[in-house]
C-alpha positions as CSV (number, residue, x, y, z in Angstrom):
1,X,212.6,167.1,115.9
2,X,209.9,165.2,114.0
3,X,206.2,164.8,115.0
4,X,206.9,161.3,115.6
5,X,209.9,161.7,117.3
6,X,207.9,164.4,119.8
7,X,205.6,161.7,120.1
8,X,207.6,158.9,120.9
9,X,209.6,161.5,124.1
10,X,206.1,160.4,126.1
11,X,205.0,156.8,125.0
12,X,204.1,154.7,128.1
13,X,204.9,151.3,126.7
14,X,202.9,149.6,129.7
15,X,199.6,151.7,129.4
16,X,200.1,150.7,125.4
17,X,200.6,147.2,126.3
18,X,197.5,147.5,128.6
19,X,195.1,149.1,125.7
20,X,196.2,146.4,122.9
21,X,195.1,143.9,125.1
22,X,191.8,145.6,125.5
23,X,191.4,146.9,122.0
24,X,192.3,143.0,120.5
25,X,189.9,141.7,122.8
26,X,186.9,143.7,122.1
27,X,186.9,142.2,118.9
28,X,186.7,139.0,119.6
29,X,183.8,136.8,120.7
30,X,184.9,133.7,121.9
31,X,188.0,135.0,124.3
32,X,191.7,134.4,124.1
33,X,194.5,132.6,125.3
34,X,197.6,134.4,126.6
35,X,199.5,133.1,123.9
36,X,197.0,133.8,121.2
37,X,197.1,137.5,122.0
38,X,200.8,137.4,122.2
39,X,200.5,136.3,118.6
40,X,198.1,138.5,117.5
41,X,199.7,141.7,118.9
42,X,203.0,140.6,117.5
43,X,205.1,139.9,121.2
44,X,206.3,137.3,123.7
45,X,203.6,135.7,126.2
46,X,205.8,136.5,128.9
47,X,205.5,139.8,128.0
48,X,201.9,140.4,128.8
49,X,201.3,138.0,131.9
50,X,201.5,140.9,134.6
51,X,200.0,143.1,132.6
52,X,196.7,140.7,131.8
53,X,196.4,139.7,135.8
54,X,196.4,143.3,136.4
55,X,193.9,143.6,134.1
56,X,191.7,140.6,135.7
57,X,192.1,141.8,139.0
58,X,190.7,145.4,138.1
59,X,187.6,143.8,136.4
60,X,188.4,144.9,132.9
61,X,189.0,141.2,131.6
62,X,187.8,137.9,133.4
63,X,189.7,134.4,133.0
64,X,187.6,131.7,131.9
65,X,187.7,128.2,131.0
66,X,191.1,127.7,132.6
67,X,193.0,130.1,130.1
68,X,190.9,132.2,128.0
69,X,190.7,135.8,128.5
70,X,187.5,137.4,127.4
71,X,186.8,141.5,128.1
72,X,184.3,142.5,130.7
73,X,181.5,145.2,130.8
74,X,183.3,147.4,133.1
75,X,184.6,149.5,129.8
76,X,181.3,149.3,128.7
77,X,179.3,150.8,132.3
78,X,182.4,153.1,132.5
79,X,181.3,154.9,129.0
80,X,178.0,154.9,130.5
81,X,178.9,157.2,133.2
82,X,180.0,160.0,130.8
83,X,177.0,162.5,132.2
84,X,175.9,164.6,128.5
85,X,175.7,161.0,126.8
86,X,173.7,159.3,129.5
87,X,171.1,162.1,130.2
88,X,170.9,162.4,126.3
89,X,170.1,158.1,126.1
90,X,167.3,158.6,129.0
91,X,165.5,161.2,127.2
92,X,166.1,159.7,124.3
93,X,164.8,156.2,124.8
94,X,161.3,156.8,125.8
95,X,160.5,158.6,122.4
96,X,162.8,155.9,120.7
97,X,160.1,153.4,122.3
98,X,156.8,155.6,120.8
99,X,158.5,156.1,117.4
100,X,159.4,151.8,117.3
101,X,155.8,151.1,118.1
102,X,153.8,153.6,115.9
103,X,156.5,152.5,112.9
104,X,156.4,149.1,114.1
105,X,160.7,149.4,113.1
106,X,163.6,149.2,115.2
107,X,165.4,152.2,115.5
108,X,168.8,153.9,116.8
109,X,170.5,156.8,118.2
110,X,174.0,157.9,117.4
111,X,176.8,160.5,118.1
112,X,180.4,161.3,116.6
113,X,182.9,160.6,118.9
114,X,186.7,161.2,118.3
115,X,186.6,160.1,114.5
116,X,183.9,157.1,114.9
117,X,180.2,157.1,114.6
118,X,179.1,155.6,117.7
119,X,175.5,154.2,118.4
120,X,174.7,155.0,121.9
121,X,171.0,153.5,122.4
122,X,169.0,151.1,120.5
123,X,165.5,150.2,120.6
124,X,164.1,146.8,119.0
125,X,160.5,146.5,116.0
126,X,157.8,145.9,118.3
127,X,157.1,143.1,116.0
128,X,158.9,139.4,115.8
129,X,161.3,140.5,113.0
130,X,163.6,143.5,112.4
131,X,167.3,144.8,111.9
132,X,168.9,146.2,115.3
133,X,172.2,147.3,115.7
134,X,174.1,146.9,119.4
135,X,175.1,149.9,121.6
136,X,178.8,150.3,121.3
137,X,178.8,149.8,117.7
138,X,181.6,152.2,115.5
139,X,180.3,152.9,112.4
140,X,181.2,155.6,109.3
141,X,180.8,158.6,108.4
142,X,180.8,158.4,104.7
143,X,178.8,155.4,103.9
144,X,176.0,155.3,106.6
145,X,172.9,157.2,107.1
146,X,173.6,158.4,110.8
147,X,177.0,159.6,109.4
148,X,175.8,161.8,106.4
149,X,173.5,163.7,109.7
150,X,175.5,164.0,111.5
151,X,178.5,165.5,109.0
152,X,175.6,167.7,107.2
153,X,174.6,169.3,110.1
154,X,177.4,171.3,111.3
155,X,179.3,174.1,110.1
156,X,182.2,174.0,107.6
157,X,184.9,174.0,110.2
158,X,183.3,171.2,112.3
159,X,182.8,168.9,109.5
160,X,186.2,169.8,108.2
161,X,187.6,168.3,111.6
162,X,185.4,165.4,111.8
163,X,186.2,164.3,108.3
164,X,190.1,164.7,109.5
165,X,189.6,162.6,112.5
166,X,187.4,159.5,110.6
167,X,190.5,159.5,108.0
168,X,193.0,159.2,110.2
169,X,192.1,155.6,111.7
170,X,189.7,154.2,109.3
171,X,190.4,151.7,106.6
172,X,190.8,152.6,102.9
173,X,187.8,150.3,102.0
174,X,185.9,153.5,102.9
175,X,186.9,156.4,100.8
176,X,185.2,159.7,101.4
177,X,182.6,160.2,98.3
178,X,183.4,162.5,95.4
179,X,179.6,164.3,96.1
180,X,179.7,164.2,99.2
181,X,179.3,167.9,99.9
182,X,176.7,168.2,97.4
183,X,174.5,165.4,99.0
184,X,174.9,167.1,101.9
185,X,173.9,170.1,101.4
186,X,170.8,168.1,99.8
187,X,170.3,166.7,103.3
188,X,170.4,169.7,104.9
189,X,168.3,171.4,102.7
190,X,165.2,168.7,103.1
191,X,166.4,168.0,106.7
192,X,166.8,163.8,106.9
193,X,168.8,161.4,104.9
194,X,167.2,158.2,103.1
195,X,169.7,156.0,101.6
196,X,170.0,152.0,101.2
197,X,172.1,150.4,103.5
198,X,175.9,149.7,102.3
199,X,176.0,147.0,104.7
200,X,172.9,144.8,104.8
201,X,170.6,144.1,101.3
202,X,167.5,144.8,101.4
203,X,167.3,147.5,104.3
204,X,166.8,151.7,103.4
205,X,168.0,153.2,106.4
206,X,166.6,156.4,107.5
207,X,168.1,159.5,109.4
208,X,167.1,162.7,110.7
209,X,168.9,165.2,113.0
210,X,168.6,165.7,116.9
211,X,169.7,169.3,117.7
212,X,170.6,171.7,119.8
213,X,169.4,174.8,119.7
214,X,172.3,176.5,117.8
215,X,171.0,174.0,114.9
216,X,173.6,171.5,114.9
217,X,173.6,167.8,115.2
218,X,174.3,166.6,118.4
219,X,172.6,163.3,117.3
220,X,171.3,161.1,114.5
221,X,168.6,158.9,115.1
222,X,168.2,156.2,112.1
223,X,165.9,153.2,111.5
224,X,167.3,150.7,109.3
225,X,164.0,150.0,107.4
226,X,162.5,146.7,106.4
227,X,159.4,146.5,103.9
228,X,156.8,144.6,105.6
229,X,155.1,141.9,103.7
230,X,151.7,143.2,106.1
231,X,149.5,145.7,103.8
232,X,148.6,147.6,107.3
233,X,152.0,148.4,108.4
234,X,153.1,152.0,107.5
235,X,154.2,153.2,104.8
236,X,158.1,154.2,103.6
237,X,156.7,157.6,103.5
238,X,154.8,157.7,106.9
239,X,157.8,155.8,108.3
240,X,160.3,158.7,107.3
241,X,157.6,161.4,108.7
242,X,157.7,159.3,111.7
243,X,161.4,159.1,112.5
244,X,161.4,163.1,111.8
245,X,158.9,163.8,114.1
246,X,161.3,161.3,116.8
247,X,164.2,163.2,116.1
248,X,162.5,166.7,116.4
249,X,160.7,166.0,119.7
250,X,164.1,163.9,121.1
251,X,165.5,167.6,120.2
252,X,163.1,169.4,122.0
253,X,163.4,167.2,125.4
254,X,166.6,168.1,125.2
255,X,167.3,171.5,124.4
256,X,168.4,173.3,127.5
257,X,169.7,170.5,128.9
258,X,172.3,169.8,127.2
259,X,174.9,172.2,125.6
260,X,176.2,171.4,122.1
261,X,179.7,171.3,123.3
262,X,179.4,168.5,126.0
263,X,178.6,165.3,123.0
């Protein structure tokens, strides 16, 4: 018997009808109709009206303006209950909040989460401009900052299996870089990542490691760095000292309390 065909002896064709509604709808802003998603996932409208009231009635999707479906938070405060990942944010945030306002940048905290990059906490530039990007956001491995950390601090076998998993669901627009083990092995050896952003102009994002006390990532905190036109303001270089100095004391809040193996 093929893999596929092992696959296929426990499909549950409702509870896959149940996450394409979910999974469409998360990446959509202004709702949809029943029909629209019936398009978009390539099926009848019929076939997805029990399924979306059950959904509505659980709180995972809300009807609105007569027949738009739009998704709820519930997923969202559900993630939030995961314990490691919320006692990692609370410690986190405080020293997210020092390093924003002595850096006068925003700043975020990510983990690697069953092949994505996910930012789990977020704190805004004390000042009236800046580049933030939201909590729940999936990002890369191979072409962001947070993702070269997080790859280059673990051992062969980890990364080897983190690589595996971002390959198998992302898109080919994001190929894994010839040098990539030689640029990280740079950033492990001078212990942060500086690199310009491959998604926004004009913005050198900057990562450094939060770790456990067997040395490996369980974190990467990055701030997406603007020059600011005010002479005052810090420097790029004191910027980078700062968000090492963040990631190093975030690291030391939390060693102890939490293991390596719970994120």
């Amino acid at each position: 018997m093929s893999v596929e065909d092992d696959s296929d002896r426990y499909r549950a064709p409702a509870l896959d009808k149940g996450l394409d509604i979910l999974e469409l709808l998360a990446r959509i802003d202004g709702g949809l109709t029943q029909a629209e998603i019936a398009k978009a996932l390539g099926k009848s409208p019929n076939e997805f009206y029990r399924m979306l009231d059950r959904l509505v009635r659980r709180g995972y999707v809300q009807r609105q303006d007569g027949d738009r479906f739009y998704l709820t938070l519930k997923l969202f405060g559900l993630a939030h209950y995961h314990a490691p990942v919320r006692r990692l944010v609370s410690f986190a945030t405080p020293l997210m909040r020092e390093f924003s306002n002595r850096a006068e940048q925003a700043c975020h905290l990510a983990i690697f989460d069953r092949g994505s990059v996910i930012v789990i906490a977020q704190q805004d530039s004390p000042t009236y401009w800046g580049i933030s990007i939201r909590v729940g956001a999936q990002i890369n491995l191979f072409n962001t900052g947070s993702g070269h950390v997080l790859l280059a601090f673990r051992d062969e076998k980890h990364r080897k299996m983190m690589i595996n998993e971002q390959q198998r669901q992302q898109d080919e627009d994001v190929p894994m870089p010839s040098d990539l083990d030689r640029r990280l092995q740079v950033i492990k050896e001078q212990g942060f990542e500086t690199m310009d952003s491959l998604q926004t102009t004009g913005v050198r994002n900057i990562s450094a490691p939060v770790l456990a006390l067997d040395g490996y990532a369980l974190a990467a905190l990055t701030c997406p760095y603007i020059q600011p036109v005010n002479s005052n303001a810090p420097s790029y270089e004191q910027v980078i000292q700062y968000v090492r100095e963040a990631a190093r004391d975030i690291s030391e809040t939390v060693a102890g309390t939490l293991d390596n193996a719970e994120i």
